[in-house]
C-alpha positions, -999 to 999 in steps of 0.1 A, spaced: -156 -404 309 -187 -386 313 -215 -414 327 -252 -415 343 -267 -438 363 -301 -455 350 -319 -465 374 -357 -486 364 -372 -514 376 -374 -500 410 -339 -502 413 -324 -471 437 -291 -462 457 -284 -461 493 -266 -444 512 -255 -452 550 -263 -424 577 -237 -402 585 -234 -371 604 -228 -353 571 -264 -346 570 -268 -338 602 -275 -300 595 -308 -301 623 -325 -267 615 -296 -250 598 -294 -242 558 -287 -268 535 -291 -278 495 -293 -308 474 -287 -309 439 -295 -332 412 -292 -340 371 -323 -357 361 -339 -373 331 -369 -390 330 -370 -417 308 -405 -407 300 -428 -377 300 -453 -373 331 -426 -395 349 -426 -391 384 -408 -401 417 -383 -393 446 -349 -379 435 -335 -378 468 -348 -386 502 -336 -391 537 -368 -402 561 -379 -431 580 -412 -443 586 -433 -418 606 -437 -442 637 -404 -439 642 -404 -400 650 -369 -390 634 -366 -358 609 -359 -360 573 -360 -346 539 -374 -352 507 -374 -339 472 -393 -350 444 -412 -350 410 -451 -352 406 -464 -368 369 -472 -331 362 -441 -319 364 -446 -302 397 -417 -301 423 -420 -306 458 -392 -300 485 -405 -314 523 -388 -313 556 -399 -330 588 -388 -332 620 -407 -367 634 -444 -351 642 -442 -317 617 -438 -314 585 -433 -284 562 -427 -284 524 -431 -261 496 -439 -274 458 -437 -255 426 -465 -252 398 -463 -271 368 -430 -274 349 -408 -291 323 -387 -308 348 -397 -345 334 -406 -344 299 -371 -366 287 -347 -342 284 -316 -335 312 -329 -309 337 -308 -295 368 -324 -297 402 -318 -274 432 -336 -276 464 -329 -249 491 -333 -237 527 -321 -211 541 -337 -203 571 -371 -206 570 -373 -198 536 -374 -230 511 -367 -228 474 -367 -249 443 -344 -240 413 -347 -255 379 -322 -257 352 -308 -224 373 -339 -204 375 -357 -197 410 -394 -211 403 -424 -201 422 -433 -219 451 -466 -225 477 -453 -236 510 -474 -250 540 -477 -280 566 -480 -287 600 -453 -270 608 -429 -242 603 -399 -240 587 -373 -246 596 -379 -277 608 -350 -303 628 -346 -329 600 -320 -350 620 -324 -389 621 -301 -415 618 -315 -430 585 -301 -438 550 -298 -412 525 -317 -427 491 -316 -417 455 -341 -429 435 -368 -439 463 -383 -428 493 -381 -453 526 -417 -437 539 -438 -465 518 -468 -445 524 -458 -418 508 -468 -411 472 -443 -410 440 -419 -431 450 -396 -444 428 -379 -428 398 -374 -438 366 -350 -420 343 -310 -409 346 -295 -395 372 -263 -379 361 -249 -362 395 -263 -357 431 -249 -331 456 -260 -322 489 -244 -286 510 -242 -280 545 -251 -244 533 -280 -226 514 -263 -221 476 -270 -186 459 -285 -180 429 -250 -175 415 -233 -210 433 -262 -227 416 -254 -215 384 -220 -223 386 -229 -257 401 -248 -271 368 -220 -254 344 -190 -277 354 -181 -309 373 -171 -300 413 -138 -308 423 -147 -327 458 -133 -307 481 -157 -273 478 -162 -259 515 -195 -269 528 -199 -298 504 -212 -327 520 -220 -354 491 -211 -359 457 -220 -386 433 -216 -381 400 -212 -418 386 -184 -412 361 -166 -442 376 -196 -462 368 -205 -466 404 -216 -448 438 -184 -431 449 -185 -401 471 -164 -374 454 -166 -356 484 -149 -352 519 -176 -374 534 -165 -405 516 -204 -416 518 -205 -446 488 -237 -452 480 -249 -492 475 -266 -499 444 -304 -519 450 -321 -535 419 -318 -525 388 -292 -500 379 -272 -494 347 -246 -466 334 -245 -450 304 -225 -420 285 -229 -391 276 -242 -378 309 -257 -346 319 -250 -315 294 -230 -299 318 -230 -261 309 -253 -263 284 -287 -255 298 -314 -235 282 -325 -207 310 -344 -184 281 -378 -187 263 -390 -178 232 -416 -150 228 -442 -145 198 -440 -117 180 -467 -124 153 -498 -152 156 -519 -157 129 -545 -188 117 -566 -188 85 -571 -214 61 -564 -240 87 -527 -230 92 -516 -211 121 -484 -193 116 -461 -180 146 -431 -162 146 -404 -152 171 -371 -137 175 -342 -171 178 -333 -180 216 -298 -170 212 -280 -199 235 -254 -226 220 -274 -258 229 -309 -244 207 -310 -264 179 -348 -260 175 -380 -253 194 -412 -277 203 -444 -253 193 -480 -268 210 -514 -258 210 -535 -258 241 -572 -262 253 -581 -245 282 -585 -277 298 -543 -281 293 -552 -311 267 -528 -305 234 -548 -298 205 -518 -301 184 -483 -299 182 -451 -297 161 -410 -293 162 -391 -265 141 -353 -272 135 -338 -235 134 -306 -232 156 -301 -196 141 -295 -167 162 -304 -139 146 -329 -127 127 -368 -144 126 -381 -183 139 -411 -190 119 -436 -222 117 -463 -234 98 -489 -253 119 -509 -276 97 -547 -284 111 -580 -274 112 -590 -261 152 -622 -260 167 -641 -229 163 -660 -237 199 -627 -237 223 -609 -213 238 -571 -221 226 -535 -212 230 -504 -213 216 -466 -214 233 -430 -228 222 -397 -232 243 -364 -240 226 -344 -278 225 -314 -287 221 -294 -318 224 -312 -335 250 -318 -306 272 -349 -283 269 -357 -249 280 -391 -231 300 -420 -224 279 -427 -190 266 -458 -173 276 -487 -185 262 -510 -164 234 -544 -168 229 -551 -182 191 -582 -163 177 -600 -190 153 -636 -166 152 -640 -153 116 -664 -122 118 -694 -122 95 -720 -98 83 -695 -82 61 -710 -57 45 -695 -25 20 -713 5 14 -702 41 0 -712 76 -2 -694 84 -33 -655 99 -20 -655 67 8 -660 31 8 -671 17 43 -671 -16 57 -688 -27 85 -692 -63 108 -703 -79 133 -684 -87 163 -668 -120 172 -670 -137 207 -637 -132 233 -606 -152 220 -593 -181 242 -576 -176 273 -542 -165 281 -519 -182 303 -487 -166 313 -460 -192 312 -432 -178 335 -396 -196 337 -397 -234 337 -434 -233 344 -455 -254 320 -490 -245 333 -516 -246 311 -544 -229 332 -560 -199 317 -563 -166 334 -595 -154 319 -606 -148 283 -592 -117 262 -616 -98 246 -608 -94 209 -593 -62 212 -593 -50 172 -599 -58 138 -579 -54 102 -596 -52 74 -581 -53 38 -595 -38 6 -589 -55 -27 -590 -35 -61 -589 -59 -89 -583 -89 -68 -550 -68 -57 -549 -67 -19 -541 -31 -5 -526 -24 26 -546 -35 58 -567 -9 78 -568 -15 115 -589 -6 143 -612 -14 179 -645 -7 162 -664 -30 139 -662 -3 108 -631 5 83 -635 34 61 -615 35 30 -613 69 12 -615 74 -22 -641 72 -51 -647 43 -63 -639 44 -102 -659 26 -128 -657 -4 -142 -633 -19 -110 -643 -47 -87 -633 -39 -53 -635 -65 -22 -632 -63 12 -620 -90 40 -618 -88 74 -605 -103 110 -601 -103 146 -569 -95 161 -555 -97 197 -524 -82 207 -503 -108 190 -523 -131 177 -547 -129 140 -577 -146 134 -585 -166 98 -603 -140 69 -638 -138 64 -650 -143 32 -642 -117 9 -676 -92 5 -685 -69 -24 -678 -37 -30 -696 -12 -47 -695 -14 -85 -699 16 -112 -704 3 -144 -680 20 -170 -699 36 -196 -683 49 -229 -707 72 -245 -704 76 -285 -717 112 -302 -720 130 -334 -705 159 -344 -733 179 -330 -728 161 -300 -759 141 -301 -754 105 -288 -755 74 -311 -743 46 -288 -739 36 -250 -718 10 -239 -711 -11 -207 -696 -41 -193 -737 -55 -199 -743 -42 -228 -744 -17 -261 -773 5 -268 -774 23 -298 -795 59 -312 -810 65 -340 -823 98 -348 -838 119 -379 -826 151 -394 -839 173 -364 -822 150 -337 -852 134 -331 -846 97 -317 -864 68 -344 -848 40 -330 -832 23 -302 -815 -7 -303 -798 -27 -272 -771 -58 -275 -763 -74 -244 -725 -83 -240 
């Protein structure tokens, strides 16, 4: 049966020191299925460390409430770690953990994707991280030390004498180990409901506090490495619409879409259930956004209690240009408009990250502007300047309208008001049979000729209409 361990309530696993973990400044790797039990969660995953009086090495992998990642090593008086930015890694769904050194390079994969990583200390990798201390899971035995203790499911822990590829990883989080896998130093993946050591070691881990077991445990196989990207962004009438070609992996049942301030505070938010795989993902955001803030818009796919990396992030353009005004010169219409401020900032979301920061406004790069005849809409006109000309004479008696907005790359700002055209009235013009008129008609009004024998006019008389 296919369990996790829950740990809460401060409860945690140890581990008693062995010489398993002894790997001094060689490579090594721990792994680890995780689950917070609630977003911005936070705490150790694994951790092998003393206090600092005591001068031994040690290692240390955990979670910040942002969802950053950080990997330290210490040998006694150094330290050297290297953290991730922001990610998804504890928002309640099952993520796969990889923390690696190999020489003195140190990396952190998530869900099987190499993230990016800033790396500094007091030392320099690699650094001896030999001690005789426990190995922990689920707490840190440095009490000084920040994020602490974990809350959530851990479904299976394994730590390598050896820096695991890109590929091993991969492999690693798409089926249980056997045990016996060369270089494999610990392995607990709690499907006996307990802390046995599936691997040569033999190192059982003690349960402390609070711990529980439950099934099913971690989606083994069943991750979601690949984000969606927008193809089309557009808000007006307090509805923004996004669509995007379908993440095309066998756990997406549906995607999370979320607006952002530039601050990183979610404006608003919604889910779309749409496990297709071809063709187009589309959603309907309902909500009026404020005009005065820089926004953006991303999605990533979900599944059955796993969830895949944020997409890149679009600007939303809510600036409705004004000034609208229509003019023509008798063969073309022309419209012309003001300019609208930049659109909010874009924020490239790459991989697992979940950052939020924006990397400078985008200047509204372009407009479409749409001529109705009618109240039929035509066929938009696009363009960088703040002018659309539409050829054609206008013909009498026909209401014509034009609406603009602003446009990024992918995204569409809401309509402005729909401005006036020019208008020719549509006369109809009555004569005799010697071609002299009697009557002149228009939408406004009738006007009609009289006129003696030698075409002389006598009377006029107008009816309005």
């Amino acid at each position: 049966m296919d369990y996790a361990a829950i740990l809460s309530a401060g409860g945690y696993f140890e581990a008693p020191a062995n010489a398993a973990y002894q790997v001094g400044v060689g490579d090594f790797t721990i792994e680890a299925w995780i689950r917070t039990a609630t977003a911005a969660s936070s705490g150790t995953i694994v951790g092998r460390q003393g206090k600092k009086s005591m001068r031994q090495g040690g290692f240390r992998l955990y979670v910040k409430p942002d969802g950053s990642v950080t990997f330290h090593t210490n040998d006694g008086v150094n330290l050297y770690e290297v953290s991730t930015p922001v990610s998804t890694v504890n928002d309640g769904y099952w993520h796969h953990l990889a923390a690696v050194r190999q020489g003195e390079a140190m990396k952190v994969h998530l869900d099987g994707r190499a993230m990016p990583g800033t790396g500094g200390g007091r030392g320099r990798s690699p650094l001896n991280v030999n001690s005789d201390q426990r190995l922990t899971i689920g707490t840190s035995d440095q009490g000084e030390e920040p994020y602490q203790l974990f809350t959530g499911s851990v479904g299976s822990v394994m730590f390598w004498q050896a820096a695991r590829d890109p590929g091993q990883i991969a492999a690693d989080l798409g089926a249980p180990l056997r045990g016996d896998e060369e270089r494999l130093a610990g392995y607990w993946n709690f499907d006996r409901q307990d802390g046995t050591d599936g691997s040569r070691a033999g190192n059982g881990l003690q349960a402390v506090g609070t711990i529980g077991y439950a099934t099913p445990g971690p989606p083994l196989g069943r991750v979601i490495t690949e984000a969606p990207a927008f193809t089309s962004i557009t808000y007006d009438q307090d509805v923004l619409h996004a669509e995007w070609p379908p993440v095309a992996q066998d756990p997406v049942t549906g995607y999370v879409v979320e607006i952002l301030a530039a601050s990183g505070l979610r404006v608003a938010n919604g889910q779309v259930a749409d496990g297709r795989r071809t063709g187009t993902v589309t959603t309907d955001l309902q909500g009026r956004l404020p005009l005065d803030t820089a926004l953006t818009v991303r999605a990533r796919a979900i599944g059955d209690a796993v969830s895949g990396p944020w997409g890149p992030s679009r600007p939303v353009v809510t600036a409705v240009p004004s000034g609208v005004l229509v003019t023509t010169d008798g063969t073309v219409m022309t419209a012309r408009w003001q300019a609208v401020p930049s659109a909010a900032g874009s924020t490239e979301s790459t991989g697992n990250t979940g950052s939020s920061e924006a990397a400078g406004a985008v200047a509204i790069n372009g407009y479409t502007a749409q001529l109705a005849t009618d109240g039929v809409w035509g066929e938009p006109a696009g363009g960088t300047a703040t002018r659309a000309d539409f050829p054609g004479t206008p013909a009498p008696g026909t209401i014509y309208r034009v609406r603009v907005r602003a446009r990024t790359d992918a995204s569409s700002g809401p309509w402005s008001p729909a401005a006036p055209g020019p208008y020719l009235r549509n006369q109809v013009v009555e004569r005799d049979g010697l071609g002299r008129v009697r009557r002149v008609a228009d939408e406004k009004s009738a006007t009609s000729y009289s006129q003696d024998a030698l075409g002389n006019i006598t009377s006029i008389n107008t009816v309005a209409r």
